[in-house]
SEZA-245156 format. One record per atom (N, C-alpha, C): x, y, z. Coordinates in steps of 0.02 Angstrom, whole numbers, padded with zeros to 5 digits, always signed. Example, Ala and Ser with C-alpha at 12.3 -4.5 7.8 and 13.67 -1.06 7.14 Angstrom:
+00660-00284+00390+00615-00225+00390+00660-00165+00390+00642-00112+00354+00684-00053+00357+00645+00002+00394
This chain:
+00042-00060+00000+00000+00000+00000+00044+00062+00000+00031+00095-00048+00062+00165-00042+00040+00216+00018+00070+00283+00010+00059+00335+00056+00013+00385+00039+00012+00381-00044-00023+00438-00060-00118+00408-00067-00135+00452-00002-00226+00421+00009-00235+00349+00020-00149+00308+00029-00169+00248+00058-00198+00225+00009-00197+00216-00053-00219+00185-00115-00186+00100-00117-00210+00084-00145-00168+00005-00148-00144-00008-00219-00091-00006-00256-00103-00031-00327-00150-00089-00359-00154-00121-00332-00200-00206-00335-00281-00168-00346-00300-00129-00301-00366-00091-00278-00386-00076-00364-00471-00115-00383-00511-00079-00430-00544-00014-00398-00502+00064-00417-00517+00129-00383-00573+00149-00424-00620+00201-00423-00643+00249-00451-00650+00337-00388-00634+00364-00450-00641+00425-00419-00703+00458-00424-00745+00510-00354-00810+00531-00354-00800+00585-00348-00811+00651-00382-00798+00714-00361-00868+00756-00352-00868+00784-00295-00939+00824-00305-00908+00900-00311-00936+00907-00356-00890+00980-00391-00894+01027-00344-00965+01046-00324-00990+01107-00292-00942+01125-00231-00931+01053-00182-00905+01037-00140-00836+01057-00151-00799+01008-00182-00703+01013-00192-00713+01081-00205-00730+01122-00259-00719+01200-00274-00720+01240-00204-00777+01217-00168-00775+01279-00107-00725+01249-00069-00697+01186-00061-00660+01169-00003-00588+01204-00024-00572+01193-00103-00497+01206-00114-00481+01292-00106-00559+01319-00129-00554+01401-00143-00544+01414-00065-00574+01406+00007-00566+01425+00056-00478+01397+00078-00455+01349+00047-00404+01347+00071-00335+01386+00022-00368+01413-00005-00341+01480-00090-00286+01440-00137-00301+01369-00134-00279+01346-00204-00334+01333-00250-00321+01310-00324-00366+01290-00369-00340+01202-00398-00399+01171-00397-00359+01097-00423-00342+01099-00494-00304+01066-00499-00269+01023-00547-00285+00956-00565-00343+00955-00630-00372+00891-00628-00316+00869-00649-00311+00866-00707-00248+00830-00739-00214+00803-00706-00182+00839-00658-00119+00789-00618-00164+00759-00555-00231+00767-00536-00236+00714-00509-00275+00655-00516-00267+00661-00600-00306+00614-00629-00244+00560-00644-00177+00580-00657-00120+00563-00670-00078+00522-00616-00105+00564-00553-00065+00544-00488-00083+00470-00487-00151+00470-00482-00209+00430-00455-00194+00369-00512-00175+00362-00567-00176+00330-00616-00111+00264-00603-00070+00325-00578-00005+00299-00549+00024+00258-00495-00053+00265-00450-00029+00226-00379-00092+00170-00373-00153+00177-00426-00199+00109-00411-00229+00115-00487-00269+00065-00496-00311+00041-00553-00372+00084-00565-00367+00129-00573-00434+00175-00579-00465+00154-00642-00532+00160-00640-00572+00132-00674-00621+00179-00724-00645+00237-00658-00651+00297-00692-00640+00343-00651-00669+00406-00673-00663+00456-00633-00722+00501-00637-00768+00528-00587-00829+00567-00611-00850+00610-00576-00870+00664-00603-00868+00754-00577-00936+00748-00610-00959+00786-00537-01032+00819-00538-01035+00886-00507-01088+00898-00542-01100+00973-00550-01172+00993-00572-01215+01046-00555-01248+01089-00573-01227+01132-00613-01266+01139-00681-01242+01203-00713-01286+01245-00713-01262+01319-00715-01310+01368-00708-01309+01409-00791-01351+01382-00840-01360+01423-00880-01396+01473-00907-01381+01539-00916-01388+01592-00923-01466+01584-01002-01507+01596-00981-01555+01619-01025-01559+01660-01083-01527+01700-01054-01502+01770-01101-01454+01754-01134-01406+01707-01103-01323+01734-01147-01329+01656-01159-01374+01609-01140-01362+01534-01169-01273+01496-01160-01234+01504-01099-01203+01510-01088-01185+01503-00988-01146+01441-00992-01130+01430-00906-01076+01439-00881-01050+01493-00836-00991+01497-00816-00915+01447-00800-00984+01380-00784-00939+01319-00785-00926+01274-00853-00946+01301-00910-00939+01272-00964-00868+01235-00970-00809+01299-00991-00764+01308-00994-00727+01222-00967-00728+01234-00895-00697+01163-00855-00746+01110-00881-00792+01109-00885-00833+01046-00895-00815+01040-00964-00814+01061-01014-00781+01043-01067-00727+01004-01074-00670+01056-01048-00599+01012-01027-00609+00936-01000-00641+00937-00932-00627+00886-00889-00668+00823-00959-00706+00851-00986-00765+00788-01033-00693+00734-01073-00654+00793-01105-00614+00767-01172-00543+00741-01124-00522+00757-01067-00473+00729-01032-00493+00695-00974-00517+00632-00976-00550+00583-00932-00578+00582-00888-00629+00608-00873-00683+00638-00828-00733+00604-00877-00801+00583-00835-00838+00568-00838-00896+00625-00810-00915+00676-00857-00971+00715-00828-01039+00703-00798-01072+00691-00731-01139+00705-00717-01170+00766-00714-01205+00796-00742-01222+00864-00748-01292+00886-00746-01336+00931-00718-01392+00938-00720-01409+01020-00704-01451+01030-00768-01467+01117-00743-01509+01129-00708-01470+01171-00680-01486+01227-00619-01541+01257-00632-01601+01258-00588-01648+01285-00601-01635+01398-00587-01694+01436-00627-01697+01484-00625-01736+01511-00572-01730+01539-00522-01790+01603-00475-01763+01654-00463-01808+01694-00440-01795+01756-00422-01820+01772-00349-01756+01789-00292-01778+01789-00252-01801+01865-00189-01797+01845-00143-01847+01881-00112-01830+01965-00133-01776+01978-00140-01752+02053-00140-01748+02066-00241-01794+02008-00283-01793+02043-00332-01739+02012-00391-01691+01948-00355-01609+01942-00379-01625+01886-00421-01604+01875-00488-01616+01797-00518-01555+01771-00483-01563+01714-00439-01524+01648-00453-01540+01594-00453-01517+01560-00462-01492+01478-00472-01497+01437-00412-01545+01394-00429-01543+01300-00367-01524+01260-00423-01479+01223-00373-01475+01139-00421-01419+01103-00385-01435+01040-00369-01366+00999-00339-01388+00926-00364-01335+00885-00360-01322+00832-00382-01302+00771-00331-01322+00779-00275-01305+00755-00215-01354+00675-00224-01411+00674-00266-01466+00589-00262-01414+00574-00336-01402+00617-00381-01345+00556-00444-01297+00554-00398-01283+00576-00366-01185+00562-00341-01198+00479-00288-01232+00490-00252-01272+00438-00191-01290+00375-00248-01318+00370-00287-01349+00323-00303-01303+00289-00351-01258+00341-00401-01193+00295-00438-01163+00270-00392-01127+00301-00327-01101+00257-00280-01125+00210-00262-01156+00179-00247-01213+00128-00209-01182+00077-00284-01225+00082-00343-01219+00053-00394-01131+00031-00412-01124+00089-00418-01040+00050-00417-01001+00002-00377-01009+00013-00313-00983-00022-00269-00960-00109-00268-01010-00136-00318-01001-00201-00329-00928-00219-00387-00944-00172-00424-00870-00171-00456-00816-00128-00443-00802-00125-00373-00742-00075-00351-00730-00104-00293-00640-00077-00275-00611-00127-00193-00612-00046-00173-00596+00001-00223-00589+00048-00174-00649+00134-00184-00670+00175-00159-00701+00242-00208-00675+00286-00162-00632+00345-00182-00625+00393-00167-00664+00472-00190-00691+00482-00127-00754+00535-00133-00723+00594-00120-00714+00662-00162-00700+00701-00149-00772+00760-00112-00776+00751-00059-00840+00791-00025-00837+00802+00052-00853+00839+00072-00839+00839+00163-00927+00842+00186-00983+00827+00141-01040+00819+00150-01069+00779+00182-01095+00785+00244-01122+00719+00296-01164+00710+00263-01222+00724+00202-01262+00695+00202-01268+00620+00154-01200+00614+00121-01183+00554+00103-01161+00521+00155-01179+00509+00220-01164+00462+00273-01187+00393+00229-01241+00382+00214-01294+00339+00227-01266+00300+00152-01249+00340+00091-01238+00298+00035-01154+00252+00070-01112+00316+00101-01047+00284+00113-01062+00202+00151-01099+00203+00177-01126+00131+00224-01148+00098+00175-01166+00114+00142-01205+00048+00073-01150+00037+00032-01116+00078+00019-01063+00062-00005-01018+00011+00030-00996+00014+00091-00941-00011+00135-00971-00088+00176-01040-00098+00155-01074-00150+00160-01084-00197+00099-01050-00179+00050-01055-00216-00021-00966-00221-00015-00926-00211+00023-00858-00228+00039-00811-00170-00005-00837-00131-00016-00807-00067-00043-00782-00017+00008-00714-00010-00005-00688+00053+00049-00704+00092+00018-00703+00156+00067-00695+00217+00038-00664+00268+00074-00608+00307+00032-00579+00357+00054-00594+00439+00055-00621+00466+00098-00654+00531+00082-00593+00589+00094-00586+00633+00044-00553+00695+00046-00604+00756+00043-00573+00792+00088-00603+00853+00130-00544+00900+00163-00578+00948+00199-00524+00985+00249-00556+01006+00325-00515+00992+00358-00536+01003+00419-00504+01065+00446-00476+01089+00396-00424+01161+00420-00441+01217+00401-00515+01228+00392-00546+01297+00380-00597+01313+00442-00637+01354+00445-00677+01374+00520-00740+01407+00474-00793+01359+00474-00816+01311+00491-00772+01239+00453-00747+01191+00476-00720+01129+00441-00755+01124+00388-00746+01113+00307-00801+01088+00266-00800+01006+00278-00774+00957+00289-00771+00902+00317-00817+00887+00370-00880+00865+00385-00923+00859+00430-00898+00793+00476-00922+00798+00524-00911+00744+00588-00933+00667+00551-00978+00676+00528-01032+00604+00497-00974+00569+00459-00954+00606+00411-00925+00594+00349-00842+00563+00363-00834+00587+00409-00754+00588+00437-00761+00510+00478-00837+00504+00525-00837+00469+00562-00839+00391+00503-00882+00405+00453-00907+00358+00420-00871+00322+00356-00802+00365+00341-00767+00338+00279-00704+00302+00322-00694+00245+00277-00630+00198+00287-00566+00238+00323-00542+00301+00280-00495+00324+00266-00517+00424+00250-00492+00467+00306-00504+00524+00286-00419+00576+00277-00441+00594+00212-00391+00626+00177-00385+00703+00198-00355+00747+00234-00368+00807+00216-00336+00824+00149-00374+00861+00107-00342+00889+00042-00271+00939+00053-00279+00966+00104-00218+00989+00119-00127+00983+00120-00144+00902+00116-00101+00855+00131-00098+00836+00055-00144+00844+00006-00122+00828-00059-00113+00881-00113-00100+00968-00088-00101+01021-00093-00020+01015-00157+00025+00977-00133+00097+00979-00171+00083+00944-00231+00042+00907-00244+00046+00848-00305-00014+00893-00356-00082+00922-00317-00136+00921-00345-00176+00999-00374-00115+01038-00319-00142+01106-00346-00115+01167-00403-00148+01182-00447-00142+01225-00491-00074+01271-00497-00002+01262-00537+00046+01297-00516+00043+01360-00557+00000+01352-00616+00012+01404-00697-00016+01463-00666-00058+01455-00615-00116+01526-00607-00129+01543-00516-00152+01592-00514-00157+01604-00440-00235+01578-00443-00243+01585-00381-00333+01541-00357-00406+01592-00383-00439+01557-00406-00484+01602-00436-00533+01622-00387-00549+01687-00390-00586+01707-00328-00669+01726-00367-00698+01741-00339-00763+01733-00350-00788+01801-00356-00822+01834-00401-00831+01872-00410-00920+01900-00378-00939+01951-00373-00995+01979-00321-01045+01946-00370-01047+01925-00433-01115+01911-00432-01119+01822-00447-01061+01776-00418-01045+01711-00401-01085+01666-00380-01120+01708-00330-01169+01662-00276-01244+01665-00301-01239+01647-00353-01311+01644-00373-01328+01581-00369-01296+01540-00386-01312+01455-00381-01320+01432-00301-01378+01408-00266-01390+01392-00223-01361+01325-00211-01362+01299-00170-01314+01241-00160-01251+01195-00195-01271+01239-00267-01196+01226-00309-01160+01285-00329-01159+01321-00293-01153+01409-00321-01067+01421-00313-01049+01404-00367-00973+01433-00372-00989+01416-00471-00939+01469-00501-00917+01474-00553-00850+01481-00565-00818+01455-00608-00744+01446-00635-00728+01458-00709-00685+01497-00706-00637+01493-00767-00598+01466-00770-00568+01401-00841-00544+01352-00825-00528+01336-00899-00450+01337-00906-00424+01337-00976-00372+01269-00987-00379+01223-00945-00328+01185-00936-00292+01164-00890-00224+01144-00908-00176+01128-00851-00115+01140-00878-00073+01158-00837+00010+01152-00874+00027+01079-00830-00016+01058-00803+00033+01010-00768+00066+00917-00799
């Protein structure tokens, strides 16, 4: 067994990313990921099988057009497996259009489903409310390794989640291999938070790595 996330080479891996999630955990800790290299890392130390990023998109009516296009493009044509679902439109109480949409029942339920063909799934999410899939999972003899951070205030890493995975990763700890060297961290601009429970947007041109 290696060191990096305790991966096993032997281990059938897949990777689970809940976008909404990793974006706010890496932005509060002011790096930006680097899929590429940790699609590369990961490639290198176990049998990954796939890899899959979910996300809400919030597309623009007017301009026909989602801030997250850009990365979701990329990640489609360099081995990512996209789950994606649009973000619904309202307008709320003070008058403001934004955006609901999360992906939290596809992320839960591919896990569950996968589990029979995997030794290992690494979940990138610090979300307790996947307690309950991580147990269905780990009852079909599937580990799972959850990455999160426990080094921000409020922790995005919840107690449940920490309590309930095999193996907890702070991302912090994989900050040297995984984070963005070409560009400084993208910060979010005032009108960002429109997406309700998936509410971050990115510009996203690649990787040098």
């Amino acid at each position: 067994m290696t060191d990096w996330m305790g991966l096993d080479p032997d281990d059938r891996t897949a990777i689970f990313i809940d976008g909404a999630n990793l974006y706010k955990t890496a932005r509060n800790l002011g790096f930006d990921i680097d899929y590429k290299r940790l699609l590369q890392k990961t490639r290198s130390e176990t049998r990954l099988v796939r890899a899959y990023y979910y996300t809400a998109m919030q597309e623009d009516r007017d301009q026909d057009y989602s801030p997250l296009r850009p990365l979701v493009d990329w990640l489609d044509y360099n081995g990512y497996q996209l789950k994606t679902k649009i973000a619904r439109e309202f307008v709320d109480a003070q008058g403001r259009k934004r955006y609901r949409g999360n992906v939290d029942i596809e992320l839960a339920v591919d896990l569950v489903m996968m589990a029979p063909k995997l030794d290992c799934i690494v979940l990138f999410t610090g979300n307790g409310d996947f307690r309950h899939a991580i147990a269905k999972v780990q009852e079909q003899g599937c580990r799972v390794v959850c990455v999160s951070t426990t080094g921000t205030q409020p922790p995005m890493a919840s107690d449940e989640i920490r309590r309930q995975a095999d193996q907890f990763v702070d991302l912090t700890d994989l900050e040297d291999v995984i984070a963005r060297k070409s560009a400084p961290p993208q910060r979010r601009e005032s009108n960002d938070d429109e997406i309700e429970d998936d509410d971050y947007a990115e510009e996203f041109s690649g990787s040098d790595g």
